[in-house]
N, C-alpha and C positions, 0 to 999 in steps of 0.2 A: 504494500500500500504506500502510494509516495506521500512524502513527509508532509505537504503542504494538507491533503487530505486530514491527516493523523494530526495535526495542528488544528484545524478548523472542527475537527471533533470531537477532540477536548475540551475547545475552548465551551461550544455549546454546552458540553455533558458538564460542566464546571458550573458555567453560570443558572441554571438549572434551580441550584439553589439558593440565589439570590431573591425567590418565593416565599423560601421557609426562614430564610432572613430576615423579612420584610413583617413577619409574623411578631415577633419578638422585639422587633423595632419599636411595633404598633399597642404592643400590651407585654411590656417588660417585668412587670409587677406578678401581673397574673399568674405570668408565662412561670417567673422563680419562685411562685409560691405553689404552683402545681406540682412543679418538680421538686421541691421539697416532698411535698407530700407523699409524691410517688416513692422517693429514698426511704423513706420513715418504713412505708408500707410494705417496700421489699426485704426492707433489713426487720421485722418485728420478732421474726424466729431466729434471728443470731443471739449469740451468747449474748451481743451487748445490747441487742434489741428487748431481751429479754429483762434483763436487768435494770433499763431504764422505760419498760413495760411501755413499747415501740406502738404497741397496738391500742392504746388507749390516746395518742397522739392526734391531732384535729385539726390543729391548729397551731400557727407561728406560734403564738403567746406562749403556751403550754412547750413546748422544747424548746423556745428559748428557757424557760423555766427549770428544766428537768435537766438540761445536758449543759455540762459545764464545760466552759471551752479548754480546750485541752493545746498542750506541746506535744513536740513527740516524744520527749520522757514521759510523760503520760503516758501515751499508748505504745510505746517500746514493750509493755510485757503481754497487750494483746496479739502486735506485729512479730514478737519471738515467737508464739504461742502455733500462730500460720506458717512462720520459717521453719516449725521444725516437724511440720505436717497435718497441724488442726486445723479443720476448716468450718467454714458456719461461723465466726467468731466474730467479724464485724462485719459482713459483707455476703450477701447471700449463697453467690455464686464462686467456685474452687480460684481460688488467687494461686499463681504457683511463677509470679513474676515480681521480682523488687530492684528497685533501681536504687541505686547508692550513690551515696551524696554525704559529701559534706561540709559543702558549701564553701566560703575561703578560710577555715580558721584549721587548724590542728586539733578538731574535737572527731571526738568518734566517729565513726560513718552512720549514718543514718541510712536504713533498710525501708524506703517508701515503698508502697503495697499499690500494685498494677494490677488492676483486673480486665479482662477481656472487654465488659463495654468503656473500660478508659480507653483501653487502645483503637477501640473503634467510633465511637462516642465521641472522643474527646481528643486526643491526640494526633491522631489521622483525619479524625475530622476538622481540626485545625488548619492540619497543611493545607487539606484540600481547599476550606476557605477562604487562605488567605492567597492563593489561585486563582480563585475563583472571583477576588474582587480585586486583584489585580488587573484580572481580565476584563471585569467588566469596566473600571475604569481607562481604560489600554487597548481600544477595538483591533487597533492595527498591528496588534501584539505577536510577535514570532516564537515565543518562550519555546514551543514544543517541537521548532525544527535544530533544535538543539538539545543540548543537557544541562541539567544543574548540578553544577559542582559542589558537595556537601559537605562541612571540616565539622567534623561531633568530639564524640569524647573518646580517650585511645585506651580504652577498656574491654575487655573480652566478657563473653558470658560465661558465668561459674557455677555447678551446679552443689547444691546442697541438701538434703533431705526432700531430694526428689521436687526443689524449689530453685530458682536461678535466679543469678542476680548480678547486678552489672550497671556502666554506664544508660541514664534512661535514652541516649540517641542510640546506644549495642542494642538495647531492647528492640527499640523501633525498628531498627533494619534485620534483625531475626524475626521480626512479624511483618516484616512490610510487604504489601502484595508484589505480585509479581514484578504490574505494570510500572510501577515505580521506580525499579532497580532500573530498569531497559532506560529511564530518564535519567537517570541521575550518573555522576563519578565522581570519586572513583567507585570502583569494582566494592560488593558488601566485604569482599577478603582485606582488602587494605583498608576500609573504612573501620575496620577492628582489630588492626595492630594497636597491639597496645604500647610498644617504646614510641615514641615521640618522635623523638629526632630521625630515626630510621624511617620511619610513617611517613614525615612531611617530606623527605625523600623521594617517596614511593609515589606517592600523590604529584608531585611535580612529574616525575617520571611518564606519569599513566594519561594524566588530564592537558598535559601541554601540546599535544595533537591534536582535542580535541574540539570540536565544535560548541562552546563554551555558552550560555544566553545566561544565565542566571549564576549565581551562588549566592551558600548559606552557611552560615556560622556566627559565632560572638566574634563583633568588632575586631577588639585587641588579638585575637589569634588569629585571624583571617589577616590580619595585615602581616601580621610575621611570613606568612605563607603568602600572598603576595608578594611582597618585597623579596623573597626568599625565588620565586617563581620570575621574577622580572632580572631577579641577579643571576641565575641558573641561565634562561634566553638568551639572556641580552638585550631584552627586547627595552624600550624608551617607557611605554605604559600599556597597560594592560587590554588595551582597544588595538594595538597592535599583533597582538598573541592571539586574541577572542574579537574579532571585530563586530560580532553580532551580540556583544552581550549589551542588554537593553536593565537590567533589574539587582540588584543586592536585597533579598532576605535579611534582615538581623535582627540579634536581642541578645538576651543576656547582661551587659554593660550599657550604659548610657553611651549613643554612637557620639555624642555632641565633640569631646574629646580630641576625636579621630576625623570627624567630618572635614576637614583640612584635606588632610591626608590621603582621603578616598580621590577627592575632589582630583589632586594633581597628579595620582594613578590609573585614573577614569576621568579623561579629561575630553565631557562628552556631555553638554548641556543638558540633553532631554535624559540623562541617563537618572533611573528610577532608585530609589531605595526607600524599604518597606520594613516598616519596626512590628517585631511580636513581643507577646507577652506570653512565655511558656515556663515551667520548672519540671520538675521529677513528678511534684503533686497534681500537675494536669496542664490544660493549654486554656489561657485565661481573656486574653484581647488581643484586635489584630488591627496594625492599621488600615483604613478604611479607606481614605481619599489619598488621591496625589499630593505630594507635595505638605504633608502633615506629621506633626510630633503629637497625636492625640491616635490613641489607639481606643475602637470601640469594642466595649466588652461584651464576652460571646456568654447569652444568659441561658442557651440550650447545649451546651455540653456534658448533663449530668452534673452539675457545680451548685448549689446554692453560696449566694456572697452574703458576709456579714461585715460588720466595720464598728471597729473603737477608733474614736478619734482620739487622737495622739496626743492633744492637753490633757486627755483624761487617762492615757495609758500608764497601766502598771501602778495605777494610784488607787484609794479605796474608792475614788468617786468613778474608776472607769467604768465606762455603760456600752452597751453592745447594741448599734443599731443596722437594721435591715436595708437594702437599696432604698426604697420606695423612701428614706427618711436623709438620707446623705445630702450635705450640699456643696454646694462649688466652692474649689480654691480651698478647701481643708485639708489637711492631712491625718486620713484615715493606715492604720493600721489592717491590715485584712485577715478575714479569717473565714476559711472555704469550710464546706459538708460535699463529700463528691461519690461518686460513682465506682469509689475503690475500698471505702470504706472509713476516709478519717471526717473523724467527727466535730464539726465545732474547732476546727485545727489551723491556730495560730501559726500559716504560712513562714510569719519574717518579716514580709514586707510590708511598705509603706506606698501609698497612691493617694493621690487629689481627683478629684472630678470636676474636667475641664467644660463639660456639656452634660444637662440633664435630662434632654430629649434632643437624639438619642445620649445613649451612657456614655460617655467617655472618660477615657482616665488618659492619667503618666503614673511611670514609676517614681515614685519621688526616693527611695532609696531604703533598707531594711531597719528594724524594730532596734537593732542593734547594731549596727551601725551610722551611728550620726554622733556630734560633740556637742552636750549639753553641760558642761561643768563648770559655764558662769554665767546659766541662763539663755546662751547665746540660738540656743535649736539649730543648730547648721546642719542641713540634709546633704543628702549625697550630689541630689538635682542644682543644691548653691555652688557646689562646687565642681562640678563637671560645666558648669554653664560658663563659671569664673573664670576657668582656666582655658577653656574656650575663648573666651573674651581677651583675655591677657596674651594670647598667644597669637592672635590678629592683629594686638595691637602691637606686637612686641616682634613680626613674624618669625615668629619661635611654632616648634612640634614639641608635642610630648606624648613619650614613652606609654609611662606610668607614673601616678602618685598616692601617695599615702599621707592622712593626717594625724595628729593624735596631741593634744593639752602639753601646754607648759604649767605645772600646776603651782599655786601661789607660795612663795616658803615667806613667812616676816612679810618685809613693807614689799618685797617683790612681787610685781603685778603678773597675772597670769599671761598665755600667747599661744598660739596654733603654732605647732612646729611641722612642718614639712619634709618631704622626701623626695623629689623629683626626680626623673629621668629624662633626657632632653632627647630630642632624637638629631636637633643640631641648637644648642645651646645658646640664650641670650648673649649679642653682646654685652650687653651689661644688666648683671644678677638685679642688681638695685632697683632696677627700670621695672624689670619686670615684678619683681614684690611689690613695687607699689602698686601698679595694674591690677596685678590679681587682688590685693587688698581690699582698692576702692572696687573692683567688680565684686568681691564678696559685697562687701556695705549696701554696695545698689541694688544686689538680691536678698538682701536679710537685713531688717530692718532691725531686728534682733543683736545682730554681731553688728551692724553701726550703729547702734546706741551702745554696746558696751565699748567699742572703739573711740567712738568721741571725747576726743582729748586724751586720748591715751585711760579713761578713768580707771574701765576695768580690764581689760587688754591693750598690749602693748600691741607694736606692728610685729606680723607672720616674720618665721623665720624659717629661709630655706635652704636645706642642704641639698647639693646638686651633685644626685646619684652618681656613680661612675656608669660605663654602658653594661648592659647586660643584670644590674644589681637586681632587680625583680625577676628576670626571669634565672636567675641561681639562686634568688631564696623558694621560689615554687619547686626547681630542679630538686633541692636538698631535700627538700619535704615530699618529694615525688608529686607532685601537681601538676605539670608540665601540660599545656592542651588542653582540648575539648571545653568542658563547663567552668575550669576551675580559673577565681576572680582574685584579685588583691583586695584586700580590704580596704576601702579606700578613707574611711574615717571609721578613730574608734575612741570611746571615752577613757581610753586604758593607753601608755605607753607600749603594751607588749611589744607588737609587730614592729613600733619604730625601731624599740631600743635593736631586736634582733635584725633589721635591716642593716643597722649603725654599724654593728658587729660584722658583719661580713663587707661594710664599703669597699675594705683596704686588700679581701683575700675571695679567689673565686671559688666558686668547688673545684 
């Protein structure tokens, strides 16, 4: 069948469900409170349905009431209890799938619980989504006389009491349908090497022939492999190597960062890029229209949403409210119920809603990671936006960076201390601290009030990485690819001090 066919086929078989879209557009409320209900109703005969007597349930009010919102230390001895072959326990149907995770700190891995309607429901139903309104914003769209080049996580599947578990993109592509591989490169064999460096190799190796329209991955590693793919060729930029590529996929990190950086290795006006909103625990919002940093949230994926908003988080006043009660420009903490079985489960992260008809959100950055230690609330979004800014004004690239408190000793005032990685360096350090400075102040009204006047912070102070310093602290700790992030703010020295240590020595 020639390709142009097989292109025009898709696209139709895609937009298809721009119908069932339109549903949920139109009664979003409705739509997430049926689908609770339907969760409650399936899960009544599970161990945990039983115990919080799932069948007596009617209504939002009442399971807000009964079900406490949980971490996953919480449910670590329900999710052991399925790992090690019990089933029924939170989730109707046989789980015998866990994606590992554990996020960017050095804590234990977390065993997320994948059930078959995730994978089909929710995770694949995403991709295909976010296809599918690609396309319909993009009529002249060629996506499918090509391939999409995919960089996931370089984890293999492992099996355990007749239970497997692994990167949640390994998952994916050991369940992924057929017709999807025949699209995508590389090959599912090299997409689940797990060494890294050998991988990104292998992947230049295989995809640099090829007929290239799309890829997909988190930002920060998709540019390593770029630049890595353009210094392999030779080639000048990436429109040279792929000249049909029209779209980038991504999520994971805030792209604001990077967007420089894309721009002058895809140096191609009309060229598209498309932000998701996906984790281990399920696929959440996708962007919607051309040319947007507002991703709209997918209310039929098996997901009920809930939200603490963040002045109230972790306090005895915090209160747990439903979509239908959210307003804009807040910053909500989130907390999904899904189709896999976690319950009332405090994801991590944090989102604002940019639009209330329809949904929309940003990531504005996780539950724990951001710097509150003098009042100041800096999210992840102040400062990805900051250093964006500073870096146009300064034209300077960056790597990587890390924040973390200078905490007050005596009459000494406290200060954000920095870590940066440059990818070609200010000429002058000072120029640029003040930039990012005043760019924080003008996103956080917060940090310029404690900055004025020096009262309660003094000015940011930046140490300017050697090259390579983040990606050998991830190397050390075996993080290397796929999902794994820097932390990019934390109310704790930890991460700096261990960055500090290793400036002067590589692995």
């Amino acid at each position: 069948m020639p390709l142009t066919i097989i292109n025009s086929f898709a696209s139709w078989v895609l937009k298809q469900r721009i119908h069932q879209i339109e549903l949920f557009l139109k009664y979003p409320n409705e739509v997430q409170e049926e689908l609770l209900m339907n969760l409650i109703k399936s899960s009544k005969n599970t161990a945990l349905g039983k115990e919080y007597e799932y069948a007596s349930i009617h209504s939002y009010a009442t399971f807000a009431e009964r079900i406490p919102i949980s971490t996953y230390e919480d449910l670590q001895p329900l999710i052991e209890r399925t790992r090690k072959g019990e089933q029924n326990v939170f989730w109707e149907t046989p789980i015998k799938w866990f994606a590992k995770s554990s996020g960017t700190t050095n804590a234990k891995s977390k065993f997320i619980p994948v059930s078959n309607e995730a994978l089909e429901d929710c995770h694949y139903k995403g991709s295909k989504d976010l296809l599918c309104m690609y396309l319909n914003n993009n009529e002249d769209s060629e996506l499918f006389l090509g391939k999409s080049l995919r960089l996931g996580g370089s984890s293999q599947i492992y099996e355990d009491n007749n239970t497997f578990f692994g990167d949640l993109s390994a998952i994916l592509i050991e369940n992924m349908p057929i017709w999807a591989e025949f699209s995508s490169t590389p090959s599912n064999k090299i997409s689940l090497m797990s060494e890294w460096e050998t991988k990104i190799a292998a992947i230049i190796n295989e995809t640099k022939n090829e007929n290239v329209t799309s890829f997909a991955g988190v930002p920060s590693w998709m540019l390593v492999l770029m630049n890595k793919m353009l210094e392999e060729t030779g080639k000048g930029n990436l429109l040279e190597l792929w000249p049909n590529l029209e779209v980038y996929f991504h999520g994971g990190v805030n792209f604001e960062p990077y967007r420089e950086q894309y721009k002058k290795i895809l140096p191609k006006k009309e060229f598209k890029y498309y932000e998701i909103y996906n984790a281990s625990e399920g696929f959440f919002a996708i962007q919607d229209l051309n040319n947007s940093s507002d991703l709209l949230l997918m209310l039929d994926y098996g997901i009920f949403y809930e939200f603490i908003p963040m002045d109230t988080f972790g306090t005895p006043e915090q209160k747990v409210i439903r979509l239908a009660d959210v307003e804009l420009f807040k910053n909500y903490a989130l907390v999904i119920t899904t189709n896999s079985g976690l319950w009332r489960y405090l994801i991590g992260d944090t989102v604002r809603f940019t639009s209330l008809n329809p949904y929309r959100i940003r990531v504005t950055g996780r539950t724990k990671h951001h710097i509150n230690v003098f009042g100041e609330e800096l999210m992840v979004e102040n400062t990805d936006q900051a250093i964006a800014k500073a870096c146009k004004m300064t034209q300077t690239e960056v790597v990587d960076y890390t924040v973390a408190p200078i905490f007050m000793e005596g009459k000494e005032k406290g200060a954000h201390e920095w870590m940066i990685e440059f990818k070609n360096p200010p000429a002058d350090v000072s120029q640029f601290q003040k930039a990012l400075d005043e760019s924080i102040q003008s996103l956080n009204s917060d940090y310029e009030a404690k900055r004025y006047n020096n009262m309660t912070l003094n000015p940011l102070v930046i140490n300017v990485a050697r090259k390579n310093l983040f990606y050998d602290w991830l190397k050390d700790r075996d993080k290397l690819g796929g999902q794994h992030k820097i932390p990019r703010l934390s109310n704790q020295r930890d991460y700096l001090e261990q960055l500090k240590s290793m400036q002067f020595h590589t692995v």
